[in-house]
C-alpha positions, 0 to 999 in steps of 0.5 A: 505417783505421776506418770512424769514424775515416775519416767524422771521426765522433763525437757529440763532434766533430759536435755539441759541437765544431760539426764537423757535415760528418763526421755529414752525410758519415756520412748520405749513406752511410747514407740511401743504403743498401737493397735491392730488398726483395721476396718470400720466394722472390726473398729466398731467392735472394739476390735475385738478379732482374735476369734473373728475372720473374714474382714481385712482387719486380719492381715494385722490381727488374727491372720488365721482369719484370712482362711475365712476368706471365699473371695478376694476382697480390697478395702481403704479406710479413712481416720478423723481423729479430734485429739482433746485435752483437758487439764487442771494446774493448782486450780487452774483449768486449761483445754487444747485439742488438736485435729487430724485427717489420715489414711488409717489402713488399705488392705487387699486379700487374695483368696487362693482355693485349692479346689481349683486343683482338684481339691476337696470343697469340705475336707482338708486343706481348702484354701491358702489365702494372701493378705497384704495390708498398710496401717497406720497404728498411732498418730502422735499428733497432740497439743497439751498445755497447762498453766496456773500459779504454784505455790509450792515448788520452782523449776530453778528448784529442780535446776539446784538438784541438778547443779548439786549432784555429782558433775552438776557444774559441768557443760549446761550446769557450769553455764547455767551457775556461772552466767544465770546469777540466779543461784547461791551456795548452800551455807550448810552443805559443801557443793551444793546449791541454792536458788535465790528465787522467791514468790511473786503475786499472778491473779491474786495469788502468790508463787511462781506463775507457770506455763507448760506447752508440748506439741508432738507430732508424727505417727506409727504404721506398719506393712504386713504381708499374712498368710492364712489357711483352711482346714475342713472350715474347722481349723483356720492357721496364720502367720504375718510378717510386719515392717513398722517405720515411724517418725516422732517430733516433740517440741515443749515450751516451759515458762516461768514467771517469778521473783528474786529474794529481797536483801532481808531475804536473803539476808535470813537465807545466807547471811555471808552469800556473795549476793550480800557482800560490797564492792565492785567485784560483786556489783553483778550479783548484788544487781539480782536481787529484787528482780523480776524474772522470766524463765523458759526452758525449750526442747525439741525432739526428733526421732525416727525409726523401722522395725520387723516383727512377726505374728502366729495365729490359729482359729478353731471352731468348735462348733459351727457358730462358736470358735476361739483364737489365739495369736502370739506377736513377738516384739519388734525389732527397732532400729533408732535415731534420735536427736534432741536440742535444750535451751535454758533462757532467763530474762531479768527486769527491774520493778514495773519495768517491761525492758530486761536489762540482763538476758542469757541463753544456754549455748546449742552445744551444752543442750545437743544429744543424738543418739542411735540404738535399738529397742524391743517393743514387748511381746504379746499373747491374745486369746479369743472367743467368739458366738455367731447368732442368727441376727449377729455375733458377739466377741472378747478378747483378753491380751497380755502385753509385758511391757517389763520385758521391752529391752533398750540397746545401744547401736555402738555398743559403746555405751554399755553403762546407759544401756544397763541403767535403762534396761534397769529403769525399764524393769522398774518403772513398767510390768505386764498388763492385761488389756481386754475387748469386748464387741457384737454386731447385729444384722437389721436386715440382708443390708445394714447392720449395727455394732458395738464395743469396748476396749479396756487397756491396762495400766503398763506402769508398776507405779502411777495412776493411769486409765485407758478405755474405749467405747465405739459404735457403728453401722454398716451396709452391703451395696450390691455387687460385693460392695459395702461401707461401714462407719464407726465412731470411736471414743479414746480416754486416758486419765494420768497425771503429769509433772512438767519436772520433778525435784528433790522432795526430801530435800524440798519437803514438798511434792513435785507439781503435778498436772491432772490430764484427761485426754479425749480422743474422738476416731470417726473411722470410714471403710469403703471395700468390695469383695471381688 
């Protein structure tokens, strides 16, 4: 099953024909996802940190991890991000990519022993470290397009299974029916609704000549403000608060490119419709038919929102060179605006004609939505283990995140019946999911050294296939004076599947259409810093 397919999500559905649970069921997923985010060295290591300390990367990881700390240090780290996209439509392959230059994360950590009052240099408490950090966790930023000829379903398909169901001939569905000329009655079922649509001939192919754009935009950080402290080098406790803000803009571009029936078609398909019938009162309907047609379907999205979440972590080495971490981060407490627009626009021309001679755009007001609520990201549970080496060090890190348990709310309380079909929808499209890192590192000399990893994320969906893997590499060089600068490179890929609209497929006897998506994100991630 496609993810899309699965979250019921398209411009058309969720806008259009009002269905506003499947892009809201799509959000919470998407307004959850992010890393730790951190420096070039724990980036390196497929920032595996829950058993780590002593780097920046710890405000937002393991803050048990700044009771390493023996200094101060301060750091900023920069992010190139080359989004690609490569995509396959019924046979047809199409690449997009989308390039981004960012501020990935800036910390300072200010090291506070207790020595300086007298306290013990070996046993008890020997400092109580602060951490203070900006990161940027996801950027949105990303183009994905896909095209062919599908010769198995329209998107005026979908449109009648809208138009069919309960109060589908209200608001959008009463412009579209009433002012599109482009569906008949069902002869054989009351109240439901039929396209006159039929296949065209694109490249040498026949069916519907199809075109999807999305265009997103935006991103996802977070300020942390962590404590950490030190118990006889042994035992390492933390404890972080974080406030997320993000802004998120979606702007899609659905395009279809077909025919109408002929008389003879439409003759075998409803022999009494209206389509068929003379006079003058049906002139207009009767126009339709063998036509050309182009269909576009727009949506735009702009949704905005903060949040505060807080994070425990405890590092205990059981040895001088072997330790095991553990965080536990609660969810974050978001606070939601979102407002959205969907346009339906058909355009019809007669044969080998360039010049429409009948147009008609959906009113702004039937596509408005806007909407404020609440929402819980899910919770997470991380275990770690790390070995140091004379030369090195190597780390994993196992993860649970149950996306089942995210929660939606409406602001107003006013809609209590959207908020318990979402909450409903949540608990059936997602489940928990085990994410695992595993990274090393390994000293050439008193100056550089070289690192390695691979982050594996599982798939959140109870229902759909989905990969999601990383694999880095990185150098990394002290430069005298507390000075040092790392560089990693860090490759993203996701396998899914996507449907730009889903039909009925009882109904149709077919599968809704599906694009195969790969999409490659290539980091190349820069740190400068100096312990002080």
């Amino acid at each position: 099953m496609t993810i899309k397919k699965l979250l019921f999500g398209t411009a058309f559905l969720i806008g259009a024909a009002g269905t506003a649970q499947a892009q809201y069921t799509k959000d919470v997923l998407l307004f959850s996802q992010g890393d730790n985010g951190g420096t070039a060295r724990f980036k390196a290591m497929g920032n595996a940190s829950t058993a780590l300390g002593g780097d920046i990367s710890s405000i937002t990881g393991n803050p048990a991890g700044l009771g390493y700390f023996n200094q101060s240090d301060i750091s900023v780290t920069g992010r190139y991000l080359n989004n690609k996209n490569k995509t396959d439509y019924f046979g047809q392959n199409t690449n997009s990519s989308k390039n981004n230059f960012n501020l990935d994360n800036a910390g300072i950590v200010f090291h506070l022993p207790t020595y300086r009052n007298g306290g013990s240099l070996e046993k008890g408490w020997l400092n109580f470290n602060v951490g203070i950090a900006y990161n940027r966790n996801y950027v949105y930023n990303n183009l994905l397009e896909y095209k062919g000829v599908n010769n198995t379903s329209s998107i005026t398909d979908a449109y009648s299974d809208r138009l069919s169901a309960p109060g589908g001939l209200s608001g959008w569905g009463q412009e579209v029916y009433g002012n599109s000329l482009l569906f008949d009655v069902d002869p054989d079922k009351k109240g439901s609704y039929l396209p006159i649509t039929s296949f065209g001939n694109y490249n040498g192919k026949d069916g519907f000549n199809q075109v999807n754009s999305i265009l997103e935009k935006g991103s996802k950080s977070e300020s942390v403000l962590s404590f950490g402290a030190n118990y006889s080098n042994k035992l390492y406790l933390g404890a972080a608060l974080g406030f997320t803000a993000f802004s998120y803009d979606n702007s899609s571009w659905f395009t279809e490119y077909g025919q109408t029936m002929n008389v003879a078609q439409m003759t075998k398909a409803n022999p009494k419709s209206d389509f068929l019938k003379p006079g003058a009162e049906y002139a207009s309907k009767r126009e339709m038919l063998d036509k050309d047609y182009e269909l576009y379907d727009d949506y735009a999205q702009v949704t905005d929102g903060t949040g505060v979440d807080f994070k425990l972590g405890v590092i205990y080495k059981f040895t001088p060179t072997f330790s095991m971490g553990f965080t536990a981060k609660s969810p974050t407490f978001m606070s939601i605006r979102d407002e959205s627009y969907s346009n339906s626009e058909f355009r019809y021309f007669k044969p080998n004609e360039d010049k429409s001679f009948k147009e008609y755009r959906t009113s702004d007001k039937a596509g408005y939505s806007y909407l404020e609520y609440n929402m819980n990201t899910p919770y997470k549970l991380s275990l770690g283990a790390s070995q140091v080496f004379s030369s090195g060090l190597i780390t994993a890190d196992v993860e649970w995140v149950d996306y089942g348990a995210m929660r939606f709310k409406d602001a107003g309380a006013a809609n209590k019946a959207l908020e318990q079909d979402m909450n409903q929808n949540i608990k059936n499209t997602y489940q928990g999911a085990f994410n695992a890192r595993i990274g090393g590192e390994v000293l050439f000399d008193n100056v550089f050294s070289g690192r390695a990893g691979f982050n594996y994320s599982g798939n959140p969906y109870k229902n759909a296939d989905y990969t999601n893997y990383t694999a880095s590499l990185g150098i990394g060089a002290k430069l005298g004076r507390g000075m040092y600068i790392d560089l990693t490179g860090a490759y993203n890929a996701v396998n899914y599947k996507e449907s730009p609209y889903t039909i009925a497929e009882d109904f149709w006897n077919t599968a809704s259409p599906a694009a195969d998506i790969k999409n490659q994100r290539t980091n190349v991630v820069l740190t400068i810093g100096s312990k002080f």
